[in-house]
C-alpha positions in Angstrom: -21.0 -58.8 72.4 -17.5 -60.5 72.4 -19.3 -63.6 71.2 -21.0 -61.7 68.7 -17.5 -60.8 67.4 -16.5 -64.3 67.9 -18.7 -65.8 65.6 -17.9 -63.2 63.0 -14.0 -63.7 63.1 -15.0 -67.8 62.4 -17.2 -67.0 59.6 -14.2 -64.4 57.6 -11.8 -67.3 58.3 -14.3 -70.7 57.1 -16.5 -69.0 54.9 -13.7 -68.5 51.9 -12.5 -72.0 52.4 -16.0 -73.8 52.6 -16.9 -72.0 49.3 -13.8 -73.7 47.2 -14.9 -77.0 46.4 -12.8 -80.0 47.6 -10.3 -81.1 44.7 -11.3 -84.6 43.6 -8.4 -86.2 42.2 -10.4 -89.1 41.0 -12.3 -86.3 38.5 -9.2 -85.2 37.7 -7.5 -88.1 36.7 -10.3 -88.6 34.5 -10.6 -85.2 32.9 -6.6 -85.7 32.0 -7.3 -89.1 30.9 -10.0 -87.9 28.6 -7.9 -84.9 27.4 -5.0 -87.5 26.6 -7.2 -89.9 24.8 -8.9 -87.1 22.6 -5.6 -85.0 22.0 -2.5 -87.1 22.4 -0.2 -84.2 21.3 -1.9 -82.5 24.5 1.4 -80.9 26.5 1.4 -79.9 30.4 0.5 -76.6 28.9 -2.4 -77.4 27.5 -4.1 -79.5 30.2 -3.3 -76.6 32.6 -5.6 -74.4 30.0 -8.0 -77.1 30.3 -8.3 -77.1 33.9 -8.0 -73.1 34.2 -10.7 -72.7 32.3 -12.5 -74.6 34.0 -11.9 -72.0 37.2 -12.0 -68.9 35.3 -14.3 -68.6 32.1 -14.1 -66.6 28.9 -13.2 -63.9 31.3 -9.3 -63.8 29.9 -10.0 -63.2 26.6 -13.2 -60.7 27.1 -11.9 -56.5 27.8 -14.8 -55.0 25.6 -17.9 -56.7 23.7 -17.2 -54.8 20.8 -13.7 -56.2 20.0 -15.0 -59.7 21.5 -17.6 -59.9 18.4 -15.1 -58.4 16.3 -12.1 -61.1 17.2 -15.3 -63.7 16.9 -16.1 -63.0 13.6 -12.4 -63.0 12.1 -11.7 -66.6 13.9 -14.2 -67.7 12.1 -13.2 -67.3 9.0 -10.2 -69.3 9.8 -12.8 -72.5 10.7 -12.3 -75.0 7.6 -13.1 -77.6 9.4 -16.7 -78.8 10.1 -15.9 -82.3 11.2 -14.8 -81.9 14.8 -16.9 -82.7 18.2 -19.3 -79.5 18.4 -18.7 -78.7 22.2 -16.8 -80.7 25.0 -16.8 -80.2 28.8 -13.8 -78.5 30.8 -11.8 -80.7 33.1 -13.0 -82.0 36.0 -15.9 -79.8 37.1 -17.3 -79.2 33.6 -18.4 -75.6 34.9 -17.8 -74.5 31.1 -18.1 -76.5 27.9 -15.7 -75.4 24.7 -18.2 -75.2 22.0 -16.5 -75.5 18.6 -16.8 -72.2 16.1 -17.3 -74.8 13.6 -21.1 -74.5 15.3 -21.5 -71.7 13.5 -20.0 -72.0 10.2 -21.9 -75.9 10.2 -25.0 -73.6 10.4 -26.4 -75.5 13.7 -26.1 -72.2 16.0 -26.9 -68.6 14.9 -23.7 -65.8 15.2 -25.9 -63.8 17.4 -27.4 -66.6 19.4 -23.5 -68.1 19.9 -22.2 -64.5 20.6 -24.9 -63.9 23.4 -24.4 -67.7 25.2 -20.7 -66.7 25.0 -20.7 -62.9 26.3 -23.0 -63.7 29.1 -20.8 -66.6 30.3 -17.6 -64.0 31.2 -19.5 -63.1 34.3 -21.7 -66.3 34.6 -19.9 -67.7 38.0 -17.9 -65.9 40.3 -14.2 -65.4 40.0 -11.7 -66.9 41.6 -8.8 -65.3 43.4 -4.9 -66.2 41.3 -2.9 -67.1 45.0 -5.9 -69.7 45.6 -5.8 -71.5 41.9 -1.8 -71.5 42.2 -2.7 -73.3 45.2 -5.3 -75.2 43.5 -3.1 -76.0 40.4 0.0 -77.1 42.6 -2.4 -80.4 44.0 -3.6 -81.0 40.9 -0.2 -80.9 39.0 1.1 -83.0 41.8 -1.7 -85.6 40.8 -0.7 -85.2 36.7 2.9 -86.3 37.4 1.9 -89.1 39.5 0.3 -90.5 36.3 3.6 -90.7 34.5 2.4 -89.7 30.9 5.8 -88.6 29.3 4.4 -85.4 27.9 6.9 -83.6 26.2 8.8 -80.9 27.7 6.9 -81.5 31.1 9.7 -80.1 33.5 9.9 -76.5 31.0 6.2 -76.3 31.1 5.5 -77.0 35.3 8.1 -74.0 35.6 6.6 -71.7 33.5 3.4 -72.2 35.1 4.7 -72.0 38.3 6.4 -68.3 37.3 3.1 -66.9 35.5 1.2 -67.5 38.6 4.3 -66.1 41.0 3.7 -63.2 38.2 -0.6 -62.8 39.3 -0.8 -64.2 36.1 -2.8 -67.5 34.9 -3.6 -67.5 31.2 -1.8 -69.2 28.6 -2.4 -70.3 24.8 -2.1 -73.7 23.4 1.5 -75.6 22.8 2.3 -74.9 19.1 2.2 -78.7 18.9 -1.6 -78.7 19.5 -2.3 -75.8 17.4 -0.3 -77.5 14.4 -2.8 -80.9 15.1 -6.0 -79.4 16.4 -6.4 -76.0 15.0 -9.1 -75.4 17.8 -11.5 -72.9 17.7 -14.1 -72.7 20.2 -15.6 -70.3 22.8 -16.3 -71.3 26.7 -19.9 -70.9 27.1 -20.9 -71.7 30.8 -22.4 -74.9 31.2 -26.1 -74.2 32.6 -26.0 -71.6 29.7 -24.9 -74.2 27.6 -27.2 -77.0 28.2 -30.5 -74.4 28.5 -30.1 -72.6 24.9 -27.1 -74.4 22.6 -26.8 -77.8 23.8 -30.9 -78.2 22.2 -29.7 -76.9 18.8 -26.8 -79.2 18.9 -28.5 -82.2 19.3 
């Protein structure tokens, strides 16, 4: 019986740990590098919404389906621009892929058949716990300053970070200075989602 118990007590404390996949820092270098190369007026702030979406999904921006379609279809009428890449995958684990709003207005995906890909991605993978992606984010900002890329405003941004997730909190929006260069407009669609019913239209 006490071993019974034993093995039990090792599985509550390995289990969690085992399920978190190892943080490759060579992926992540690259995923920044990528981000850097393809948005040069990226700030700290918006890499960290790169690689927290890649941990968390739509989930953030989903409380009800009805005001989800609703926010959907107003975004899009702010989408003048067809000429942008049509999806891209999130940082280093590419567990979601941004797929471009300009998808729909280009006339290559369907409203309803974008909306559904999208709703059904908020719950898509499981979730993970805020202490453990502070923890997470803490090694991987670690590996983003060791790459000395002079982003503007670095020191502000790594503290603010730092006091949302003190806070339980992790979302943020993009820096003002990508919305002015970008003006991004996409949806996180999860990536086996992604590849099974858009990725086909895409192509």
């Amino acid at each position: 019986m006490m071993r019974k118990y034993l093995i039990i007590i090792f599985l509550l404390l390995v289990v969690p740990a085992v399920s978190m996949q190892a943080l490759n820092r060579k992926q992540v270098r690259f995923a920044v590098a990528r981000q850097m190369e393809q948005y040069p007026a990226s700030t700290l702030q918006d890499i960290y919404k790169n690689f927290f979406q890649d941990r968390f999904g739509p989930g953030h921006i989903v409380s009800d389906t009805a005001r989800a379609g609703a926010y959907l279809r107003q975004e899009l009428s702010q989408v003048k621009n067809v000429n942008v890449p049509l999806y891209e995958a999130s940082a280093e684990r590419a567990a979601y892929y941004r797929v471009s709003l300009a998808a729909i207005t280009s006339g290559a995906i369907s409203y309803e058949v974008f909306f559904s890909a999208f709703i059904r991605s908020v719950t898509a993978l499981p979730a993970i716990e805020v202490e453990d992606w502070a923890k997470e984010w803490k090694k991987i900002e670690k590996i983003i300053r060791s790459m000395k890329l002079n982003l503007p405003h670095y020191e502000e941004d790594a503290k603010a970070i730092e006091d949302l997730l003190a806070q339980g909190h992790y979302a943020v929006h993009h820096s003002k200075a990508y919305n002015l260069h970008y003006e991004p407009h996409y949806r996180l669609i999860e990536k086996s989602i992604f590849e099974k019913e858009i990725l086909p239209l895409l192509r």
